[in-house]
C-alpha positions as CSV (number, residue, x, y, z in Angstrom):
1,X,119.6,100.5,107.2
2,X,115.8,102.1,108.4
3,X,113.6,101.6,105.4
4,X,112.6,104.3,103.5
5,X,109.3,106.4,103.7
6,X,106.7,107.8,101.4
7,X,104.0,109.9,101.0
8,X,101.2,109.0,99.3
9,X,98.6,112.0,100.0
10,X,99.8,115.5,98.4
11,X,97.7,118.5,97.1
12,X,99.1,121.2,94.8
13,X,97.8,124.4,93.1
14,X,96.2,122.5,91.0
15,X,93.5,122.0,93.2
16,X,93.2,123.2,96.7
17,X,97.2,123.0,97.8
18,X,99.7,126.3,97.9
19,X,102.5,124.7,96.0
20,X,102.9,123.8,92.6
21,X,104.2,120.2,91.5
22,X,107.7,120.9,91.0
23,X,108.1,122.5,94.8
24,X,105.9,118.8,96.0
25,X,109.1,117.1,94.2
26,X,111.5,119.3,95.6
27,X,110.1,119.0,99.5
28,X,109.8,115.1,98.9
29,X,113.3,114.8,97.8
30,X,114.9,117.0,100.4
31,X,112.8,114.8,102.9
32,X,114.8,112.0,100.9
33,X,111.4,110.1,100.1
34,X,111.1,107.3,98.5
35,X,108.1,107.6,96.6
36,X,105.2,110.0,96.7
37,X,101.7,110.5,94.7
38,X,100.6,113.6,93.5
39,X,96.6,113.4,94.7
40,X,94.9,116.0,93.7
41,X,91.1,116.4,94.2
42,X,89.4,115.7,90.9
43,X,91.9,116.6,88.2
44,X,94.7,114.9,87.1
45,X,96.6,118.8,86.3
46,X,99.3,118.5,87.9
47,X,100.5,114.3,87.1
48,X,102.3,115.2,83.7
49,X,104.8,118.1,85.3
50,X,105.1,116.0,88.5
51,X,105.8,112.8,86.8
52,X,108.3,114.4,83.7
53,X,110.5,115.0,87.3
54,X,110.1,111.1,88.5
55,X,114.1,109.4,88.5
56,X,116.3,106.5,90.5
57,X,115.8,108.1,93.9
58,X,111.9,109.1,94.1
59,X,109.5,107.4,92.6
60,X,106.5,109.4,91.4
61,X,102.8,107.5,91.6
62,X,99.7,108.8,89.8
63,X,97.1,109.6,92.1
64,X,93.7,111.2,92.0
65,X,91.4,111.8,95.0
66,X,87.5,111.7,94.1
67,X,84.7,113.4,96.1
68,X,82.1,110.6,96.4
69,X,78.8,110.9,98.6
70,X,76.8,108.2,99.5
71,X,73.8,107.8,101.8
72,X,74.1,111.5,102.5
73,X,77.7,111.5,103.9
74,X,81.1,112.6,101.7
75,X,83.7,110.4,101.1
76,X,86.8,110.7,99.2
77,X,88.1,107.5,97.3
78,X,92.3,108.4,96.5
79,X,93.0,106.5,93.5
80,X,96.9,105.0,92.5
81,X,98.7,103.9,89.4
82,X,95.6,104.8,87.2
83,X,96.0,105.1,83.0
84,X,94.6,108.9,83.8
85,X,94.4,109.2,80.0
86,X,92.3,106.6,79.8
87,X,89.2,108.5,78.3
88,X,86.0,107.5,80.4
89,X,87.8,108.6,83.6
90,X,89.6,111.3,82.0
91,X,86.1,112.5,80.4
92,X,84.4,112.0,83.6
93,X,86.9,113.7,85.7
94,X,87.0,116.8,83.3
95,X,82.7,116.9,84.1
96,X,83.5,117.3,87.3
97,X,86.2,120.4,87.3
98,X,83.5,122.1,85.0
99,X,80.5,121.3,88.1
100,X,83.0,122.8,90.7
101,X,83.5,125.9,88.4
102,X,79.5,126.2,88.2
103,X,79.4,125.7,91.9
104,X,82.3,128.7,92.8
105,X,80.7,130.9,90.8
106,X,77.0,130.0,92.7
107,X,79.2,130.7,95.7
108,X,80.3,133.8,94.5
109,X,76.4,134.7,93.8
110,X,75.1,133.8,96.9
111,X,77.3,136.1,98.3
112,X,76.8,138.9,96.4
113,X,73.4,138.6,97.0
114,X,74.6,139.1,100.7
115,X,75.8,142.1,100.2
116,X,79.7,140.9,99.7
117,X,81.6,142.4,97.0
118,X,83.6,139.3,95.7
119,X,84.3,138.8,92.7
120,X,84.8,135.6,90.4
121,X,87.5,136.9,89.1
122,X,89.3,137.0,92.0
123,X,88.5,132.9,93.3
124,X,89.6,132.2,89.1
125,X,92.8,133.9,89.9
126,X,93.7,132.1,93.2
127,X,92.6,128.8,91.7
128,X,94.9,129.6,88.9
129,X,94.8,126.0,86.7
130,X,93.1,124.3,89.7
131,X,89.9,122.7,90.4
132,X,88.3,125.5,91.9
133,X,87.0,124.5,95.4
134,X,86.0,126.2,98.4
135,X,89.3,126.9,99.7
136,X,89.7,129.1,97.0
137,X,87.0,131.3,97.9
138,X,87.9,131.6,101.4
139,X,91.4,132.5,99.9
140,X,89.2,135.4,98.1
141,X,87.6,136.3,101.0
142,X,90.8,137.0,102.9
143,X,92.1,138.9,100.7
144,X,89.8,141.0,100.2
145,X,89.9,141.5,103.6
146,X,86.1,140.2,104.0
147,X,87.3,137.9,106.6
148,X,90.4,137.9,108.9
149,X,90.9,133.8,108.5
150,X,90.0,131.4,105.5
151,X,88.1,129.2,109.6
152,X,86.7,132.1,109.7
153,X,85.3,132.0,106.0
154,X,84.0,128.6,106.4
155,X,82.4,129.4,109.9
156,X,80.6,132.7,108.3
157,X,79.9,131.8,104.7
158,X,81.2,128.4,103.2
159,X,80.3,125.7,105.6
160,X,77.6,123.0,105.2
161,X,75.0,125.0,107.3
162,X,76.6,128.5,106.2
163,X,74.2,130.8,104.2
164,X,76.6,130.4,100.6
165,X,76.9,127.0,100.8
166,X,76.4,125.5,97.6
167,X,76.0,121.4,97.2
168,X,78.8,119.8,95.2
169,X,78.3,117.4,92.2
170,X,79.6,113.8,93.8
171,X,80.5,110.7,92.1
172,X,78.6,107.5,93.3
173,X,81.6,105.6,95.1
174,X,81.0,102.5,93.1
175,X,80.6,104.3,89.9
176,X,84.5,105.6,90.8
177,X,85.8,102.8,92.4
178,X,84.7,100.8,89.1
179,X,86.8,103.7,86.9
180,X,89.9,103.6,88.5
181,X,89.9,99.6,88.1
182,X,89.0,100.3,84.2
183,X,91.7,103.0,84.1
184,X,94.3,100.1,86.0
185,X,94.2,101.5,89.4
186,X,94.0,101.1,92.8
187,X,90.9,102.3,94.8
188,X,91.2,103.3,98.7
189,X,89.3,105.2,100.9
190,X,90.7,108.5,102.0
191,X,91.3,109.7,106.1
192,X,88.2,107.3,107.4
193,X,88.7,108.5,110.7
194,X,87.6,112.2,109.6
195,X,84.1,110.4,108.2
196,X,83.3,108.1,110.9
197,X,81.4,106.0,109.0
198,X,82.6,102.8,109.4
199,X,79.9,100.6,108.8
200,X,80.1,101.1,105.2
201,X,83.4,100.1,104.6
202,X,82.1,96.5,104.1
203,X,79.8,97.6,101.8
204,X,82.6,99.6,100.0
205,X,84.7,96.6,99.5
206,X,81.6,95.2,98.1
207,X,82.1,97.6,95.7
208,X,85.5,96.3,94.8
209,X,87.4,99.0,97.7
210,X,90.9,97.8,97.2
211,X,92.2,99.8,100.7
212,X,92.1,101.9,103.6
213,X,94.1,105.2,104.1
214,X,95.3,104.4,107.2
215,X,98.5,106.6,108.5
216,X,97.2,110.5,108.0
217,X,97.8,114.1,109.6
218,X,94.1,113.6,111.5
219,X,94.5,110.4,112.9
220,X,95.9,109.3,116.0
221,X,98.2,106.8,116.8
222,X,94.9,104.9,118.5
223,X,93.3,105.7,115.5
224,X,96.1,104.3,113.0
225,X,96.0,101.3,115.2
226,X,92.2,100.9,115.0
227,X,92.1,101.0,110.9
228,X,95.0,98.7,110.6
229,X,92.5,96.4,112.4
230,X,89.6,97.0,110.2
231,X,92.0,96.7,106.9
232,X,92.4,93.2,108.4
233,X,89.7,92.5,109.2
234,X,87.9,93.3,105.3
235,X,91.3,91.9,103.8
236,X,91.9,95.3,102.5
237,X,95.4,97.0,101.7
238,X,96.9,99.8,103.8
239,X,97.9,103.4,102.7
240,X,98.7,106.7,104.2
241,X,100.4,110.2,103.7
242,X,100.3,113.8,104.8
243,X,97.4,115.1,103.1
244,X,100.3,117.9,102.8
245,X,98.0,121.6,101.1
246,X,101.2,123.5,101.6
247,X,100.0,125.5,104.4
248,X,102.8,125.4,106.7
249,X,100.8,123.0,109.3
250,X,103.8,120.5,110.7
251,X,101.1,117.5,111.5
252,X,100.9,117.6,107.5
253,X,104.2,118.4,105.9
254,X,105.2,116.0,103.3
255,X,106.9,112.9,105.0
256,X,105.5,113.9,108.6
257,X,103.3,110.4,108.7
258,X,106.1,108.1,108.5
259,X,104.6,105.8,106.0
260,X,107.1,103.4,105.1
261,X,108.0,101.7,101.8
262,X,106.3,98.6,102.3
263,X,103.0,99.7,102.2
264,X,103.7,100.4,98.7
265,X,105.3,97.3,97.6
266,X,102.1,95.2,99.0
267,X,100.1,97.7,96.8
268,X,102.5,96.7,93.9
269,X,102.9,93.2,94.4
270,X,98.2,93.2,94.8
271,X,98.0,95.4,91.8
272,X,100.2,92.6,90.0
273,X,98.2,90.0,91.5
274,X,95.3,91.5,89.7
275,X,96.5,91.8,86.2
276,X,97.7,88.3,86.0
């Protein structure tokens, strides 16, 4: 019998995804997953509903994913199996949903000031309980009929050199990677091959970097291959999933990176390493 798979890299509507925790159960067990994480950027919304729906044949794993910066570049570290009620990460994570909610509505002022008619209001509603992000407000933008494409948005209005770009608020990667160790977790670092910045993984596991995302919807096989060389090479752990928003793109449906069972037991079996 093939071993199972899992996904450990899923968005919901409680931050930037299209579908709500219940529907990322559903998909996973109609995929007939064996495990998933619910990995939502900066708030932990959606772990209580996803996790209440955990049984015998899908194991559910609490997950964050934390926008970090550090020496000008953005990083996200994806944190697993963390206490999320732990209160200094739960306090510090709530700081955060209330910095993007001050940047969106910057967003929404810069372009007004442009002479676009958007209004906050509208990104609130499409980010519903959510962490709003920029997604949202290219989701505004489109309906509103602004733009014809949320590329489109970003290209115009919401990318890094775009005229209503607004800086986020980051954590410093060891300030988080130290958190989710408090909180009991596991700290690795998110699609490296989007970044390109691998001279600092290194320096991240001086920081106490526990692993690599290695299998996601933006790398290639060459590229999978390449990080599982680097996670050996820095004695690091291996993850990977989908990075699945919900938006109907095959390369990142839930179980569409093959990311077998394994990979979670040695994150298991290093996690219990710690603690004893």
């Amino acid at each position: 019998m093939s071993e199972r798979l899992i996904d450990l890299h899923l968005h919901t509507t409680f931050s930037d995804g299209c579908g709500s925790p219940e529907e990322a159960v559903k998909r996973a067990r109609f995929k007939r997953l064996a495990a998933i994480s619910i990995t939502d950027h900066d708030t932990f919304g959606a772990l209580d509903p996803a996790l209440a729906l955990a049984d015998d044949d899908l194991e559910i794993i609490s997950g964050v994913e934390l926008s970090c910066q550090y020496e000008n570049t953005d990083f996200h570290v994806l944190a697993y199996f963390i206490d999320y009620k732990y209160a200094p990460i739960a306090d510090k994570v709530k700081f955060y949903q209330e910095e993007r909610l001050k940047r969106g509505r910057l967003i929404v002022a810069k372009l007004n000031e442009m002479g676009i008619d958007l209004q906050v209001d509208t990104v609130m509603r499409l980010a519903a309980k959510g962490a709003v992000g920029r997604p949202h407000v290219a989701d505004a933008l489109v309906q509103e009929e602004f733009v014809h494409t949320v590329d489109e948005a970003f290209s115009r209005y919401l990318g890094y050199h775009a005229p209503a770009y607004v800086p986020k608020t980051y954590f410093d990667p060891a300030v988080a990677i130290k958190l989710v160790h408090e909180a009991g977790g596991l700290a690795v670092l998110a699609h490296p091959g989007t970044v390109r910045r691998d001279e600092v993984i290194g320096r991240f596991k001086e920081f106490g970097l526990d692993g690599i995302e290695v299998y996601h919807a933006k790398h290639t096989p060459a590229v999978v291959r390449h990080y599982k060389r680097l996670a050996e090479k820095y004695d690091l752990l291996i993850s990977g999933g989908s990075d699945w928003h919900g938006r109907n793109d095959p390369r990142s449906e839930i179980g569409s990176q093959k990311v077998p069972y394994s990979v979670l037991q040695k994150m298991k079996e290093y996690l219990a390493g710690r603690h004893d």
